[in-house]
C-alpha positions, 0 to 999 in steps of 0.5 A: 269228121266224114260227111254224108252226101249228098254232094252238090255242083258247088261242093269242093272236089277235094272235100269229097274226096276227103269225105269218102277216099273210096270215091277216088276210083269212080272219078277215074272211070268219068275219065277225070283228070287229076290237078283238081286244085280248087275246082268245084265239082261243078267246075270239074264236070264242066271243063272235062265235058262230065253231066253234073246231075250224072256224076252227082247221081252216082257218087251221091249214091255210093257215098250215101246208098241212097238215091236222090231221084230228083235226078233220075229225070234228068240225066239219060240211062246213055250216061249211066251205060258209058261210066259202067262200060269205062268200069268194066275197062277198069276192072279187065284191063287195070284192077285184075291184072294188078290183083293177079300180079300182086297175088303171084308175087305174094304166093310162098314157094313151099306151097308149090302144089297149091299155088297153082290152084289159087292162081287158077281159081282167080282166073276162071273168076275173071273168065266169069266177069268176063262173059257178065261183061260181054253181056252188057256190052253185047245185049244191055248197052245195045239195047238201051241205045237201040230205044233212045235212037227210037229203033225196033229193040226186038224182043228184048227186054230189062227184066231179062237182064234183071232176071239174071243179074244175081251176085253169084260172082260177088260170092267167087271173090268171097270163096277165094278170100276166105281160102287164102284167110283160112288155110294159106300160110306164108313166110312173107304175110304182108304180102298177102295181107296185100292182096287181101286188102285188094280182094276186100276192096275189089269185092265191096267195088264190084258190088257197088257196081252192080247196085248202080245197075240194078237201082239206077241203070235198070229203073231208068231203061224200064222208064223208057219200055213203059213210056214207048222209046 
């Protein structure tokens, strides 16, 4: 039977895994490493240097959707910038390259006009991610360490990253999965089935990204601007 969060430190890695599969890519953006064997979650953040409130924070909330904020005055906004900095490593360097490669392989060769165009509609969608990343990395992240070393930030502020922050992108992967569902036809379907399963999970993963910024990352900085870090 699938559990419902929340987890705690003395909670069995493996039980929550089993409990949600979908939560194995997150413990790889805390960097950590495979061989759990009996390890609490307590025990796993302890041995690879992980926060345990940050950890159980963010996977409580992707398992459950709901925050527990008990934890929100532990744990610094630092913490939550440096896992959402090592997803966007994994979505540049890892997760879109295998997508683009399995879509390549998938695509039917009697569809050679409109092959190019797929391919380059999911490139420009990685441009687009590209440039929202860079953002963060540039603005966002900056400006969140600029206030816990208690420098002059300037004139930025949250709610311009807030203002901004729409799912415009989340709607391109949609576009494309629906393009390919509704009008590519192929002699070799599993193979785009493939990569229809890897748009699917991209899409939900990039939106739960995206819900940890808005409902962690930025309540946490607007603390900081309220309270005068």
């Amino acid at each position: 039977m699938r559990r419902i969060a929340p987890f705690s430190p003395s909670d069995g890695v493996i039980d929550l895994i089993n409990a949600d599969y979908d939560i194995l890519p997150v413990l790889s953006r805390f960097s950590l490493p495979l061989g759990f064997g009996s390890k609490s979650i307590g025990e796993l953040c302890a041995s690879s240097g992980i926060n345990t409130d940050v950890f159980l924070l963010v996977v409580n909330f992707l398992v459950s959707g709901e925050i527990d904020h008990s934890y929100l005055g532990k744990i610094s906004p630092m913490d939550i910038a440096t896992f959402l900095h090592n997803s966007h490593d994994y979505y540049l360097n890892y997760k879109f390259p295998h997508i683009r490669a399995n879509l390549i392989g998938a695509l039917d060769p009697a569809h050679a006009d409109v092959n190019p165009v797929i391919v380059k509609y999911f490139d420009d969608y990685i441009k687009q991610v590209e440039t929202h990343f860079r953002y963060e990395e540039n603005m966002l992240f900056p400006y969140v360490k600029a206030l816990l070393d208690k420098q002059d930030p300037g004139k930025y502020k949250v709610d311009l990253f807030a203002r901004q922050h729409d799912h415009e992108l989340e709607n391109k992967l949609n576009e494309l999965k629906n393009i390919i569902l509704r009008y590519y036809t192929t002699r070799v379907p599993y193979r785009m089935y493939d990569v229809l399963v890897d748009i699917y999970n991209c899409e939900e993963d990039l939106q739960k990204h995206a819900q940890i910024e808005d409902h962690i990352l930025v309540p946490l900085i607007r603390d900081m601007e309220r309270n005068g870090q």
